[in-house]
Every structure is written in structure tokens, then in C-alpha cells.
N, C-alpha and C positions, 0 to 999 in steps of 0.2 A: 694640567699638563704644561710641562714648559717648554715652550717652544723658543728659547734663544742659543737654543746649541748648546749650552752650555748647564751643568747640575754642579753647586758647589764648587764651581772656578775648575770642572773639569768638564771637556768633553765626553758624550754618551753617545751610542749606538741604538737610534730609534727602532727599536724593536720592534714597539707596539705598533707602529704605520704598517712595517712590513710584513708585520703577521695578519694585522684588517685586511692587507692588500693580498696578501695569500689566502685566506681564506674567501674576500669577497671572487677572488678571479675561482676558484674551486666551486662555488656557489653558483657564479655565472655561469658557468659552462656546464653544470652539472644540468640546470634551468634549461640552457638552450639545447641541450641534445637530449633531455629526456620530453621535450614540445618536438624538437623537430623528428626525433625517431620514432617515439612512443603518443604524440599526440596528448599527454602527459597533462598541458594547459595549453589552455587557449590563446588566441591571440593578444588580448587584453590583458589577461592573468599574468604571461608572461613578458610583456610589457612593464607594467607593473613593477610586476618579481625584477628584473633585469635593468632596467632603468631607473625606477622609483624606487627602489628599493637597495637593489644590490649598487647601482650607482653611486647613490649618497651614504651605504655603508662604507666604500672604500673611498681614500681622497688620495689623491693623484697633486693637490694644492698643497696638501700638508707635505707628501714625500718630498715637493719640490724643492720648500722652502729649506725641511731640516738637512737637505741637502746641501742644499746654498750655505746654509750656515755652516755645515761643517768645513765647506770648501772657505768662506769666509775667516773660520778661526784657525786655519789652514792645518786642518785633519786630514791630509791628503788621502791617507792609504783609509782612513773610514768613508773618505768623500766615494772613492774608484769601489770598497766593499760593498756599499749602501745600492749604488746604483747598480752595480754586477747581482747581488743576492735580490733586489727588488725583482728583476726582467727575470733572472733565472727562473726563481720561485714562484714569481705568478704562471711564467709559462708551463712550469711543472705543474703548478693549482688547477691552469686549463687542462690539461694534457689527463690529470686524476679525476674530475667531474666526467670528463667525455670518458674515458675507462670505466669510473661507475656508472656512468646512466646505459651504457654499452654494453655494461657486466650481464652476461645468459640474452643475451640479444639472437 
């Protein structure tokens, strides 16, 4: 992966970050409401699952930076998308785990 903002002297639109990060927030949530509703995993398991796991599948360091660099190689309007589509879409990631683990509840 290249992380200098930049692919063949042209700015990109990290895609791949924001779909990890959509689907790890989707996985998270799906984890904690299907433990906290259904008893689903345990406390460890979901630990684990949640922390150990879905933690370090999504980075929150990488969005940072490809950020920074877009603002860096002054990609304004991908700088203001990157971060509006990041927060929107994971919230919507949370919002679809807690609807599926919900789902016939």
C-alpha cells in the first residue's frame, strides 16, 4: 500500500481504509449487541472479538495520516469527503450490526 497520498503524481481516495473502517465499526456493533442482548459471547470472547480483534482490524492511524496527506498535497474537497464519508459510514456500520443482531428480537 502507498501511503504518500499520492499514486502516479496523482492524488487517490483511500478507499480501502474506509471500507476496513466500515466494516470493522459493522462487526463491532454487531459483537456488542448480539453479547449484550442475546448473551451471544462471553465476556472474554467478546473482549477478544471487540478489542483484539476488531480493534486492530480497523486503524483509526492509518485514516489519520491519509488524511493529513491529502490535506498536505492540498486535496481539499477529498481532505472534507474522506473525513465526512469516514464518521458517516461507520456510524451507519454501527447503526446495521445493532439492526442485525436486533433483527426478530
Amino acid at each position: 500500500m502507498d501511503f504518500s497520498g499520492l499514486q502516479n503524481g496523482i492524488s487517490y481516495f483511500p478507499v480501502g481504509t474506509l471500507a476496513v473502517n466500515v466494516l470493522g465499526s459493522f462487526f463491532l456493533s454487531l459483537t456488542m449487541y448480539l453479547s449484550e442482548y442475546h448473551g451471544l459471547f462471553g465476556e472474554e470472547t467478546r473482549i477478544f472479538l471487540t478489542i483484539g480483534f476488531l480493534g486492530s482490524f480497523t486503524t483509526m492511524s492509518t485514516f489519520s495520516y491519509e488524511t493529513f496527506k491529502l490535506l498536505e498535497n492540498k486535496e481539499i474537497n477529498l481532505f472534507i469527503i474522506n473525513i465526512t464519508a469516514t464518521l458517516a459510514l461507520t456510524l451507519l456500520g454501527v447503526y446495521l450490526g445493532k439492526m442485525v443482531a436486533l433483527w426478530r428480537r
